[in-house]
C-alpha positions in Angstrom: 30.9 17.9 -8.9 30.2 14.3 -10.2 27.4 12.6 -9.4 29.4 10.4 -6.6 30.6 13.7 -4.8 26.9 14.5 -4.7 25.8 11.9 -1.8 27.4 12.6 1.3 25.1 10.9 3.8 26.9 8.7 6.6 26.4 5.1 5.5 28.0 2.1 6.1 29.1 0.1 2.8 26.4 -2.6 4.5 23.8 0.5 4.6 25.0 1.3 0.7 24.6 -2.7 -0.1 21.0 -2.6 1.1 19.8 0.3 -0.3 21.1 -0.6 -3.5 20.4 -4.3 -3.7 17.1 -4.1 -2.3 14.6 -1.5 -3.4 12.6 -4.6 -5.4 13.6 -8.6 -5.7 13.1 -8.8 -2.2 12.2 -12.7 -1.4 8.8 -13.5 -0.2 9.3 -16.6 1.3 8.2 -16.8 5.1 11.9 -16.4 6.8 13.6 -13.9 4.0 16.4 -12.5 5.6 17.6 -15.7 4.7 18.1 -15.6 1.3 18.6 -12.3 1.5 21.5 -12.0 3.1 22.9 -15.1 1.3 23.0 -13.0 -1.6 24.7 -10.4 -0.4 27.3 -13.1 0.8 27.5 -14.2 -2.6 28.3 -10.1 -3.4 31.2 -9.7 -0.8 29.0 -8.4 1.7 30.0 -10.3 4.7 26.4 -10.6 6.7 24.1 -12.9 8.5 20.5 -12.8 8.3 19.6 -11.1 11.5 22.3 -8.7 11.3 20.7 -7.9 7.9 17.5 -7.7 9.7 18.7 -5.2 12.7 20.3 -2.9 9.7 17.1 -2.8 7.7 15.0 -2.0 11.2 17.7 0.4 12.0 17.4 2.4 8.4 13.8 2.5 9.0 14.0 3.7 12.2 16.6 6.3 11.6 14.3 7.8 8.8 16.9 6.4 5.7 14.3 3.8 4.4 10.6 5.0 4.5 9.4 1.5 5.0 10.0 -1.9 4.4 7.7 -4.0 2.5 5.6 -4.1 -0.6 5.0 -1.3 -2.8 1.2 -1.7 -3.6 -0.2 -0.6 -7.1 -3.5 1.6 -5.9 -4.6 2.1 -9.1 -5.0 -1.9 -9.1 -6.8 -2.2 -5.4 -9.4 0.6 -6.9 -10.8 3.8 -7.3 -8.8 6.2 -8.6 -6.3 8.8 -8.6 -5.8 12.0 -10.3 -2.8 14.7 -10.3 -4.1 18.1 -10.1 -2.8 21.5 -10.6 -4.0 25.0 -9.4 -3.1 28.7 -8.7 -2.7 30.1 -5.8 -1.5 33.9 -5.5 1.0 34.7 -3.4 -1.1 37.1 -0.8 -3.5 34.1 -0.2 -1.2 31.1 -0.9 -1.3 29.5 2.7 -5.0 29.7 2.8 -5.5 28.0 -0.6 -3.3 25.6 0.8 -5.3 25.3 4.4 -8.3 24.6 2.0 -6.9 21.9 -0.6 -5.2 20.2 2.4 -8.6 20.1 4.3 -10.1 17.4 2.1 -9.1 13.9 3.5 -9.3 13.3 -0.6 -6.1 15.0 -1.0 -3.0 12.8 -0.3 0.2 14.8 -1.5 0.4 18.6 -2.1 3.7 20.2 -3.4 4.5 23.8 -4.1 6.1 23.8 -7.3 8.3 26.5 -9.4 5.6 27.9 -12.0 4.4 31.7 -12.8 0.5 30.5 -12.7 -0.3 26.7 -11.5 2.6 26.9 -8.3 0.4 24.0 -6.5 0.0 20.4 -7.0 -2.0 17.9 -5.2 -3.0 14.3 -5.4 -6.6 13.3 -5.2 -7.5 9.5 -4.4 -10.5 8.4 -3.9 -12.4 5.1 -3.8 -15.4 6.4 -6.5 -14.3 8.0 -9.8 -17.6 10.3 -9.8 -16.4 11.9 -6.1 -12.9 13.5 -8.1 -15.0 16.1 -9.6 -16.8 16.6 -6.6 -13.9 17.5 -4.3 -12.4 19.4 -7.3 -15.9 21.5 -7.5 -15.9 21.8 -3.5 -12.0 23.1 -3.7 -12.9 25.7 -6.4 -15.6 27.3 -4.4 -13.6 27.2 -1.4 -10.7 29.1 -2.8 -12.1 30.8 -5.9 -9.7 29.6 -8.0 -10.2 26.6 -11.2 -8.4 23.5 -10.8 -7.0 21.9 -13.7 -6.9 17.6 -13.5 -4.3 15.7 -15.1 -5.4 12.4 -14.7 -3.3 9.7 -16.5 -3.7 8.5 -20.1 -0.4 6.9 -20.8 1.6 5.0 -17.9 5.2 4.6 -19.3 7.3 3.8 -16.0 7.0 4.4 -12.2 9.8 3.2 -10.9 11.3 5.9 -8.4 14.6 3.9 -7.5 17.3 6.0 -5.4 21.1 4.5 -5.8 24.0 5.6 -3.7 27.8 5.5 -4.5 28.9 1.8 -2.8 28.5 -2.0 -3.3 26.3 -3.3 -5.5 26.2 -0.1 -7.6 23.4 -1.3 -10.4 20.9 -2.3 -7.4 21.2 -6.0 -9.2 20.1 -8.5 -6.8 16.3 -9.6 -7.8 15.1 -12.6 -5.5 11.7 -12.5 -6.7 12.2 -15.8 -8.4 12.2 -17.1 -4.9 8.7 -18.2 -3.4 5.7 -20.3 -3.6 4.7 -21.0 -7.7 1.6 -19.2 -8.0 -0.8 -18.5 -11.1 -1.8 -14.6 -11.4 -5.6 -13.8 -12.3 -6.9 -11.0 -14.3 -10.0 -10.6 -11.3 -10.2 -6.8 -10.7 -12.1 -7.2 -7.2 -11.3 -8.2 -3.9 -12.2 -10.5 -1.8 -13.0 -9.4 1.9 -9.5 -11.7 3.1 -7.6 -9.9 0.3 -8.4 -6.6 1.1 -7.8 -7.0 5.2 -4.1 -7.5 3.5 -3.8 -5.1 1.3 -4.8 -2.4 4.7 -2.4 -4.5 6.6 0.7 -4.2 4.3 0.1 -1.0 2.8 2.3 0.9 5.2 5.0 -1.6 5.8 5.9 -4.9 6.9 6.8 -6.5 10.0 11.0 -6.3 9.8 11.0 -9.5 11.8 12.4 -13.0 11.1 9.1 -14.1 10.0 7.1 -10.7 8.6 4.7 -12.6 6.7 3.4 -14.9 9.7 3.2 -11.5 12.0 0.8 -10.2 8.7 -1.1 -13.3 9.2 -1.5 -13.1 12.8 -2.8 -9.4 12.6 -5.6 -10.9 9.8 -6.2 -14.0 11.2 -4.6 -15.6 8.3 -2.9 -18.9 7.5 1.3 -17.6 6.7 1.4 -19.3 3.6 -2.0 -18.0 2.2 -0.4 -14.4 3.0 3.0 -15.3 1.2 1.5 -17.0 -2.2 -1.3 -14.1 -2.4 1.6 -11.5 -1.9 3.2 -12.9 -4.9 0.0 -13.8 -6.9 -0.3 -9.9 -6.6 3.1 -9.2 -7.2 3.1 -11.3 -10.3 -0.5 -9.5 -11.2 0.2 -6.3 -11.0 -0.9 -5.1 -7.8 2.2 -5.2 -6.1 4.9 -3.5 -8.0 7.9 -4.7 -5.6 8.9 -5.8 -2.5 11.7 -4.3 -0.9 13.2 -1.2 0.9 11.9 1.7 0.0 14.4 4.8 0.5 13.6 8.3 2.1 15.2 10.1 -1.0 15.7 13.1 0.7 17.6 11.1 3.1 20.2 10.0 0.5 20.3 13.3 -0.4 18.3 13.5 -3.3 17.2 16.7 -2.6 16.6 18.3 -6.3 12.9 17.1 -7.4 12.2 18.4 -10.8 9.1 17.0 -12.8 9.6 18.0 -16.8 6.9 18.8 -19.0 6.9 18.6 -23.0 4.7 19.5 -25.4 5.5 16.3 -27.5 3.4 16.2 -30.9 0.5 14.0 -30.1 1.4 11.3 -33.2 5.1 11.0 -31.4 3.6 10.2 -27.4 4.1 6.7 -27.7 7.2 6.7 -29.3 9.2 8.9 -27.3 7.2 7.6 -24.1 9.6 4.8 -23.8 12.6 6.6 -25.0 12.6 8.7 -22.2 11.4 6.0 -19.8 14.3 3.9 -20.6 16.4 6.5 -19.2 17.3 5.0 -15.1 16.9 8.1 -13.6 13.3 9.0 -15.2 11.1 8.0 -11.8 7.8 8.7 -13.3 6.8 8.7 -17.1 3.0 9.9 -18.3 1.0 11.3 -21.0 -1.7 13.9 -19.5 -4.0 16.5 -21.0 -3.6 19.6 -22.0 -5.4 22.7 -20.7 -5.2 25.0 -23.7 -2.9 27.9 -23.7 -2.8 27.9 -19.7 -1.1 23.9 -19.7 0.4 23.4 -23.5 2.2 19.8 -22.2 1.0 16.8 -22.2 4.1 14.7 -21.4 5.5 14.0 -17.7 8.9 13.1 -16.6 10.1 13.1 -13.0 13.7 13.4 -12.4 15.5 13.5 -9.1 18.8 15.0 -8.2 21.9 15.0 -5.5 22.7 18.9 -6.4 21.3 21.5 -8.7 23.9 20.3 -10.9 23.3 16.7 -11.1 19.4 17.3 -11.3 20.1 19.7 -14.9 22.0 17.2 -16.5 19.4 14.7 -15.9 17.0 17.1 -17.3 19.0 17.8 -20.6 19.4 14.5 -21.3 15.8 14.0 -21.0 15.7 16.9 -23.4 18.3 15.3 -25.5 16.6 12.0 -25.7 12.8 14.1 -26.7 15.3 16.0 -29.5 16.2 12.5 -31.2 12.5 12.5 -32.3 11.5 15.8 -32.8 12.4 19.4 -32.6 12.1 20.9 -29.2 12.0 24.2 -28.6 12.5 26.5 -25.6 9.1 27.0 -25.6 8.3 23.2 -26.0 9.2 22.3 -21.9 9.5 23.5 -18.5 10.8 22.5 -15.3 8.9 22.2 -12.5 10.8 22.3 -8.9 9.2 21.4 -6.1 10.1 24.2 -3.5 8.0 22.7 -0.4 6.0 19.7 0.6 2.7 20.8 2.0 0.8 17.8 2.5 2.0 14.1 2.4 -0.3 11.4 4.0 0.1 9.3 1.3 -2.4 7.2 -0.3 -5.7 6.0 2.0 -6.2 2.3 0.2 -8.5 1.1 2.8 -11.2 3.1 1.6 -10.4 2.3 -2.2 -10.0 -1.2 -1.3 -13.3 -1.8 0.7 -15.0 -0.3 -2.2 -13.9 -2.7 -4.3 -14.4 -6.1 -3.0 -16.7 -9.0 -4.7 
């Protein structure tokens, strides 16, 4: 099966040329369907602005995009986040699960393929010190230890899903486009920033003019909303604008995350090795924990089929061999086998907590 023959959901070659043109670049300029579809025009992809517009509504709706809008960087709003694994045996699994998934701390929780540490959560929350208070609170609750895996070494996160159709390398970047604004290195907030930052964090508006409905919602001025949308993009704190796919919609059903026990003087070498690769979504360095957690190297990989997915994953491994010897006992695979929670990250809490 090749990696084409892999996606088989019903799209239109506009559907394709969106997805793929689209999932960053996007213009932030007040009417951007505009530009937008002006470079798809200049791409072969016969299409006005507001029939761009209904498609991109439509994909939402239908479940193909998640959302629309900007991706925001919550590690640069504030607080923190930490990825967390634990045990669960199999006679009590649901009701370790019931427990982790109780705490409002706890944004994603994935059952994953492993003999010992078969669940992994995400915990965000607006004071570093409250981590290892849920973490404590969990551990009494279900008897079990947690182990946290915070991140030491950010090397990519940039989970882009391509389909077979126009536009193939997802090339169109209109991020040049917009008001000429100067980014700060201010870590803080201020109270006007951080009613955005809750108002965009799910979405935007897909309307002719998304950033003047933002405003509205704030009681804003339109272009105070666009240039701080790309003061932050240019800062940091946004890392795109654009669509952002349902993977498993596009079939990318296969969602492996690789661990390596990479010698610790070869990390930041091989770091962005493997985070060159275009199918790596997610690339960190993380602690060990001893004999039970030997790896200390993350690389998330996503696949169309189970066969697509391994040769991903061996050529992850191929890439780590370059530098050093790997051996079977070097790496695993983790699958994920269920989603059992997936509220996503609560900024509202993280950003309040940090404004000036």
């Amino acid at each position: 099966m090749s990696e084409a023959d892999a996606v088989e959901p019903t799209l239109s070659d506009l559907d394709r040329a969106v997805i793929n043109a689209f999932q960053g670049g996007f213009p932030v300029v007040e009417r951007p369907f505009d530009p937008a579809a002006a470079a798809l025009r200049e791409r072969g992809i016969d299409v006005s602005a507001a029939a761009l517009l209904d498609r991109i509504r439509e994909l939402d709706e239908s479940g193909t995009l998640s959302r629309f809008g900007a991706l925001v960087n919550a590690e640069e709003i504030g607080g923190t986040a930490t990825l967390v694994a634990i045990h669960a045996p199999e006679e009590r699994f649901e009701e370790v699960a019931e427990a982790v998934n109780g705490h409002r701390e706890v944004a994603h929780n994935y059952e994953r393929e492993h003999p010992h540490l078969n669940m992994w959560f995400v915990v965000s929350v607006a004071d570093e010190d409250r981590v290892g208070e849920v973490l404590a609170e969990i551990e009494d609750e279900t008897g079990e230890q947690t182990y946290n895996m915070p991140k030491r070494r950010e090397f990519r996160v940039e989970a882009k899903f391509l389909v077979d159709g126009p536009i193939p390398g997802g090339d169109v970047d209109l991020s040049d486009l917009g008001p000429d604004v100067t980014p700060t290195d201010r870590q803080t907030l201020t109270p006007a920033e951080r009613d955005l930052v809750v108002e965009i964090q799910g979405g935007l508006p897909i309307t002719e003019t998304p950033y003047a409905d933002v405003a509205d919602a704030i009681d804003a001025d339109t272009g105070w909303v666009v240039e701080t949308v790309k003061r932050f993009e240019k800062a940091g704190k946004i890392r795109r604008v654009g669509v952002v796919p349902n993977h498993y919609a596009l079939g990318y059903t296969e969602n492996g995350m690789t661990v390596w026990n990479v010698p610790d003087d070869l990390v930041e070498t091989v770091g962005p090795a493997v985070a060159s690769l275009p199918f790596v979504t997610h690339c960190y360095r993380r602690p060990r924990h001893g004999d039970v957690w030997p790896y200390n190297f993350f690389a998330m990989t996503h696949g169309r089929s189970e066969e697509e997915s391994d040769r991903r994953i061996e050529a992850v491994r191929e890439t780590m061999a370059e530098y050093w010897d790997v051996g079977d006992d070097d790496w695993d695979s983790l699958f994920s086998t269920r989603i059992l929670k997936k509220t996503g990250i609560r900024l509202d809490e993280r950003a309040a907590a940090n404004v000036e």
